[in-house]
Residue, then its C-alpha position, 0 to 999 in steps of 0.5 A: x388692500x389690507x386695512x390696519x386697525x388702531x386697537x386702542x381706540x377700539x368701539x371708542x369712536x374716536x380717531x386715536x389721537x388723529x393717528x390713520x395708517x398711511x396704508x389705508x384704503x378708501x373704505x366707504x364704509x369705514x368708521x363714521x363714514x370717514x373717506x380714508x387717505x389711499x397712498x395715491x391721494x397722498x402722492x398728488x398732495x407730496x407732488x403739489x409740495x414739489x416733492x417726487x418720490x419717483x424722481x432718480x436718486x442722486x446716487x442712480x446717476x452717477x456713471x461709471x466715468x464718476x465712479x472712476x473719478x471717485x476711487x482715483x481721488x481717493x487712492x492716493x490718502x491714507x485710511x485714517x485720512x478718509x474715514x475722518x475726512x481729513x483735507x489740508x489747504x495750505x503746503x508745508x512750510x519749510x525755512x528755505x527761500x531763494x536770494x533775493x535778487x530771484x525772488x524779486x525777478x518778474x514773472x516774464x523773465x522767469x518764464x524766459x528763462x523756463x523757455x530757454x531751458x524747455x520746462x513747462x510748470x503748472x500751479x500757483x505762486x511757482x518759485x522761481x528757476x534757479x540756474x547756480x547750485x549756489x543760488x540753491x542755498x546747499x551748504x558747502x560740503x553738498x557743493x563740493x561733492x556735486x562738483x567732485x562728482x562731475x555735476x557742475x550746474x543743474x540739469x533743466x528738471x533740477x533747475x525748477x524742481x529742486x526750488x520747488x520741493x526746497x520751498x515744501x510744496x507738493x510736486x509732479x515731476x516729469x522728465x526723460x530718464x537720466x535727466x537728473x530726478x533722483x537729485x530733486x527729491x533727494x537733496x531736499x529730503x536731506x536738507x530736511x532731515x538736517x534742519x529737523x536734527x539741528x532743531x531737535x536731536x533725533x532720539x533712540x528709535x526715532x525717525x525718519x523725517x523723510x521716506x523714499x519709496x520705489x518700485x523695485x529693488x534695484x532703483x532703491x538701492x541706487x537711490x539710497x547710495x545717492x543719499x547715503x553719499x550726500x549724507x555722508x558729505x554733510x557729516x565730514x563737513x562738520x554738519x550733524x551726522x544723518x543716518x539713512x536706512x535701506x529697506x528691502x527684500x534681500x536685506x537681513x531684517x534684524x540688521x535693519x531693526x539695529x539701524x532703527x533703532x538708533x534712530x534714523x533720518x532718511x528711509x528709502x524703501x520698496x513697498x513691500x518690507x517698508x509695509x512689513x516693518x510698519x506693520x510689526x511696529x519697528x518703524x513709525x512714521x510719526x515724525x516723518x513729513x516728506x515723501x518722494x514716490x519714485x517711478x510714480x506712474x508704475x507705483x500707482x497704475x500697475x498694482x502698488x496703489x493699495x500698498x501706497x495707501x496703506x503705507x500713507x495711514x501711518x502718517x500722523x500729519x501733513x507731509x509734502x508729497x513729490x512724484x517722479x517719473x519720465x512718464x506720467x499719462x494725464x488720468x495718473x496726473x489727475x489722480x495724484x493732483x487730487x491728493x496733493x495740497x496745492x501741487x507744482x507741475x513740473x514738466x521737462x518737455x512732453x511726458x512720455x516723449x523719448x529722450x532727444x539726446x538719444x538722437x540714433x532711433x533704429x526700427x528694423x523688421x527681424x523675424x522671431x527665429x532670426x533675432x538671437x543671430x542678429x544681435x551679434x551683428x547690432x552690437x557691432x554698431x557701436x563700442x560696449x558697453x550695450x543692454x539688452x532687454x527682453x520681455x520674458x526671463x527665458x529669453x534672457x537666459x538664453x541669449x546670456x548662454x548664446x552671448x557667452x559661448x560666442x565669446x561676448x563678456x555678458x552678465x544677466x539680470x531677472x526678477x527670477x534671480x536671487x537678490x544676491x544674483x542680481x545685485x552681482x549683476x548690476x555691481x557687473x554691469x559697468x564692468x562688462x560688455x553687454x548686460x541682457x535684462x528684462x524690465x527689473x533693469x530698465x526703469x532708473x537704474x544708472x547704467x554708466x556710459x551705456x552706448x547701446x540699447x537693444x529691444x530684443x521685444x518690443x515692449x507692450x507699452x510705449x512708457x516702457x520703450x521711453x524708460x529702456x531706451x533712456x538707459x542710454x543718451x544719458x546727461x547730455x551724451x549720446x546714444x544708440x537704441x535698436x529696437x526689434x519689430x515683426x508679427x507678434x507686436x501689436x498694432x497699436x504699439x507699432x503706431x505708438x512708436x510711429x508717432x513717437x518717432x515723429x515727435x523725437x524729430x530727425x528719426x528715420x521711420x522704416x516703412x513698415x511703420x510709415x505704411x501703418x493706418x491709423x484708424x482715429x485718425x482724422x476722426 
């Protein structure tokens, strides 16, 4: 071992100062006969002080389960707010409370009351249920265009969510599709924009108070037309006039950057132009202190959780959070939890459980060639109209040319299509008889009246089966959902549906599905 030398005391005698090279070697014949330290004696004195240089270093323990635990606590914040370690502890406040005689209710009868209605909450301090849009504290112009609408007492989410997101806290909404999610985040977001308007007029280029994100071009515009309405309502009825803004693909930019600048209250938006346009500086985000992301569990888990995160930096506060979604897996729920403040669960029934108004679930084995042919004769089982979904746009087409020439009135809707294609399609579909889709169509979209679903594929994932086949049995009607099974599913899907059948009760499993093992099982 190499010896280092001190060469300012060099011929001195002396120690430097006291000054030895922790490299040093026992050297009997060093200066002055001076047994010098080696590295394995200074190891035993560190050890008698408890210290092992040895011992794993935290990060050597951390698996690769706490990895994933970690990125998930983080995808849902902004960049600004990791890098300065931002947290809040306390959830927004807003001016909104309920009557009194609810306030003062006793827990036991809240919970009798979320019992009656099959709503499940998790959190602290909940507000309370609330069965009376008037109870709600919604000015009267919303009242009368809910009941013009046909909506005469809220649906079982509404009944809890809508307390929820009016009190400013952070939610987790999970329901069946067509139970009426759109209206708790929207509504609240409206009352928000109208209580910052009457506190401060908005100024030219300004806004938005609140922000609407959804997956796809379809359910944004959908939900802009529910906002937009009740907006429009508010400002018939005497109320401050509040200006919602649509942004999406397909939509002149410049038409939109005219709407902003005037300044505007209420934004729903895709990901994609919502990024573009704060990313050029025509939208800011410093005054907006509410966010709804619609479709959460497809936002999050199936490629928009960069997108999500870049969109949330241009946030200069706290904003209440609401995610929506007729499912919600359990590790999306621990990941949207971890960024949320104090959060409010609200589940009507099991996440993920199909619709039980939807009460007519047919299985039936067809073979891959045969499939085309048999619709004809599923879409006699009831009256139009009736959808068809299909895993791939090729299918989707030629089903459409099949439907066509037999004479069927058939309209198509694809992520292929131009954006001009598939908003005539879905202006067509309450027209038409039969609208084929592939998935583009199948999450909220609010098809009326829809009497038939058809799977023509079984989807690869059971969500996607719940979020298609709820485009029927939609607010307290009935429906009939057909689904196709042969080789080509998977085992696992095939099971999934097994058990989801089960769940939904007086639903007849074929016995193809009954004959199914399950592997875990008993396990």
């Amino acid at each position: 071992m190499q010896v280092h030398k001190d060469t300012s005391t060099a011929g001195s005698g002396q120690e430097g100062g006291g000054r030895e090279s922790r490299g040093a070697s026992t050297d009997k014949g060093g200066k002055g006969g001076r047994k010098v330290k080696s590295l394995l004696d200074e190891k035993a004195e560190l050890l008698k002080m408890g210290i092992d240089l040895d011992a794993p270093k935290a990060t050597d323990e951390v698996d690769e389960q706490t990895l994933e635990d970690l990125s998930q606590k983080k995808a849902l914040m902004g960049v600004q707010e990791l890098a300065n370690d931002v947290k809040y502890t306390e959830p927004m406040k807003t001016d909104w409370r309920p009557p009194r005689h609810l306030r003062e209710t006793t827990e036991e009868e809240r919970d009798r009351l979320r019992k009656k209605w099959h709503i499940i909450v998790e959190g602290e301090d909940v507000p309370p249920p609330i069965k009376d849009f008037k109870d709600m504290r919604f000015p009267k112009p919303t009242l009368d265009l809910l009941k013009a609408k046909g909506i005469e007492r809220p649906t079982p989410i509404q009944v809890q969510g809508l307390p929820v997101a009016l009190s400013g806290r952070d939610m987790i909404g999970i329901a069946f599709t067509g139970s009426g999610k759109t209206l708790v985040f929207s509504l609240p977001m409206v009352m928000i924009a109208l209580e910052q308007e009457t506190k401060m007029p908005i100024a030219r280029g300004e806004g938005p108070f609140g922000l609407c994100i959804n997956p796809s071009r379809e359910l944004a515009r959908q939900t802009y037309e529910v906002m937009k309405e009740h907006c429009d309502a508010l400002g018939f009825g005497g109320f401050p006039p509040l200006r919602c803004l649509l942004c999406m693909g397909g939509i002149d930019l410049r038409e939109q950057g005219d709407v902003l600048a005037g300044g505007v209250h209420c934004v729903v938006a895709t990901p994609g132009r919502l990024m573009d346009l704060l990313g050029k500086g025509r939208l800011r985000l410093d005054l907006c202190r509410y966010l709804a992301l619609d479709e959460a569990d497809r936002m999050i888990d199936m490629g928009f959780e960069e997108e999500v995160r870049e969109i949330l930096s241009y946030f200069k506060g706290q904003r209440q959070t609401l995610l929506f979604s007729a499912t919600m897996p359990l590790h999306i729920q621990n990941f949207a939890k971890s960024a949320l403040v104090k959060p409010v669960l609200v589940n009507v029934g099991r996440a993920g459980a199909a619709n039980l108004d939807v009460i007519q679930q047919e299985v039936e084995y067809v073979k891959q060639e045969a499939r085309i042919v048999y619709l004809l004769e599923c879409l006699q089982k009831t009256a139009p109209p009736a959808l068809i979904f299909c895993e791939n746009k090729a299918d989707v087409d030629d089903i459409h040319e099949y439907l066509l020439l037999k004479g069927v009135d058939a309209v198509s809707s694809h992520g292929g299509k131009s954006q001009e294609d598939r908003e005539w399609a879905t202006y067509l579909a309450g027209k038409a008889d039969v609208l084929v889709a592939t998935d583009v169509a199948a999450k909220g979209l609010d098809f009326p009246d829809v009497q038939h679903v058809i799977n023509f594929d079984m989807p690869k994932e059971i969500e996607t089966y719940v979020h298609r086949i709820g485009r029927t049995g939609r607010c307290g009607k009935t429906g009939v959902a057909t689904t196709f099974i042969n080789k080509n599913c998977s085992e696992q899907i095939l099971l999934d549906l097994k058990y989801l059948l089960k769940e939904a009760k007086q639903q007849r499993i074929p016995p193809v599905l009954n004959h199914l093992e399950d592997p875990d099982e008993g396990r």
